[in-house]
C-alpha positions in Angstrom: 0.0 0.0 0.0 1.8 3.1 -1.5 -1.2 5.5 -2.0 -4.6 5.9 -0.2 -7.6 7.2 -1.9 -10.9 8.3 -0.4 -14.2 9.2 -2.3 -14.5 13.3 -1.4 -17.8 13.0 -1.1 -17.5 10.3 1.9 -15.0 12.3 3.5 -17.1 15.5 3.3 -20.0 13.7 5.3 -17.6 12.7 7.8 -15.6 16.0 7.9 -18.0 18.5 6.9 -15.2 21.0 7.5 -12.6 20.2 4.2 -9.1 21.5 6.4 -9.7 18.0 8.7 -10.3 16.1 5.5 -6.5 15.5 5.7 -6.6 13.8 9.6 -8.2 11.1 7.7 -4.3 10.3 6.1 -5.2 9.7 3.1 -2.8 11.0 -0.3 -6.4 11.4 -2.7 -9.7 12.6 -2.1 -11.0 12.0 -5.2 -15.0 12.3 -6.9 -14.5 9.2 -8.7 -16.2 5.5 -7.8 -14.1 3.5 -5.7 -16.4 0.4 -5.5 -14.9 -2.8 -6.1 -17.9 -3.0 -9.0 -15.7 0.1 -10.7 -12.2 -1.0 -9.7 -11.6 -4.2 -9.3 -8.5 -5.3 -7.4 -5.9 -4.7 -10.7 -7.3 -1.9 -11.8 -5.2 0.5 -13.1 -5.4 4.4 -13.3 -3.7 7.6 -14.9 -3.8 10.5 -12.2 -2.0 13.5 -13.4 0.8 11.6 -15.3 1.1 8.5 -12.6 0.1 5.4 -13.1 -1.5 3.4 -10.2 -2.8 0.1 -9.6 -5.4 -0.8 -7.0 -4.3 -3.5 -4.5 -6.6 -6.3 -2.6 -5.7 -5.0 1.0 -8.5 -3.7 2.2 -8.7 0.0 3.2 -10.8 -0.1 6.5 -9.9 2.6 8.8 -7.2 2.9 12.1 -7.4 3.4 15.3 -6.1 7.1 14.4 -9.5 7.4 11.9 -11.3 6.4 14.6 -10.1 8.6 17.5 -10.1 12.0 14.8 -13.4 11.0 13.5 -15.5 8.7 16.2 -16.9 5.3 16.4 -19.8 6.0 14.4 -17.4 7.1 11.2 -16.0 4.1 11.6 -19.2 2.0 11.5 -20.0 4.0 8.8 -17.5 3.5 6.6 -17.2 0.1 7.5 -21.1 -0.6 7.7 -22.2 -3.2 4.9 -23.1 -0.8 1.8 -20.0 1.1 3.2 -17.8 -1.3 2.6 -19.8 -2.3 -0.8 -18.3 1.3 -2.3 -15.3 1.7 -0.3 -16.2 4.6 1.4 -13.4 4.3 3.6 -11.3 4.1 0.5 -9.0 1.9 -1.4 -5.4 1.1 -1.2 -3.2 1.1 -4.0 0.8 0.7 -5.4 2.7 3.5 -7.8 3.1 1.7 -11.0 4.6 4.5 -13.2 5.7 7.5 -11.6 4.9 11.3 -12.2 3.3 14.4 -11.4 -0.3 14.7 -9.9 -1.9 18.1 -8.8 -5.4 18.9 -7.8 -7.9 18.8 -10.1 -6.1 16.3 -12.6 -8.1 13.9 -14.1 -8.6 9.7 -13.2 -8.5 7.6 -16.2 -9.0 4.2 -16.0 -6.2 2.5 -18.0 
């Protein structure tokens, strides 16, 4: 696990102030479909010029999510349609290097 992504809009209804967004550790917030339906473990994805490659760990949430966002974030995210779109997120490995800034587009490869 190299790179963490989280669905914004998940994180938004956690964190409905965006400056703690980032206590949530994750490298991406991105508005894109994390669901394994989407992105199945393999998947690969162009982000800025990077190319990345979602991984089968499963991205379910620390101790440190749940002490900066509460219990209930954490049954939330892990709840069973929570879990059916990743809203805690997905984990994934850098394949091909480069640059990636806000805004940049995710391409599925």
């Amino acid at each position: 696990m190299q790179i963490t992504m989280m669905n914004s809009r998940a994180i938004a209804a956690i964190a409905a102030n965006r400056a703690d967004w980032s206590l949530a550790g994750d490298q991406l917030f991105v508005d894109f479909d994390l669901s394994p339906a989407n992105l199945p473990v393999g998947t690969r994805l162009r982000v800025g010029s990077a190319i990345i490659e979602v991984t089968a760990e499963p991205h379910l949430g620390c101790r440190k999510f749940s002490e900066r966002f509460g219990k209930d974030a954490v049954l939330f995210v892990n709840s069973a349609v929570g879990k059916s779109l990743n809203l805690r997120g997905i984990n994934a490995r850098v394949v091909t290097g480069g640059t990636v800034a806000c805004g940049d587009a995710i391409v599925k490869c």
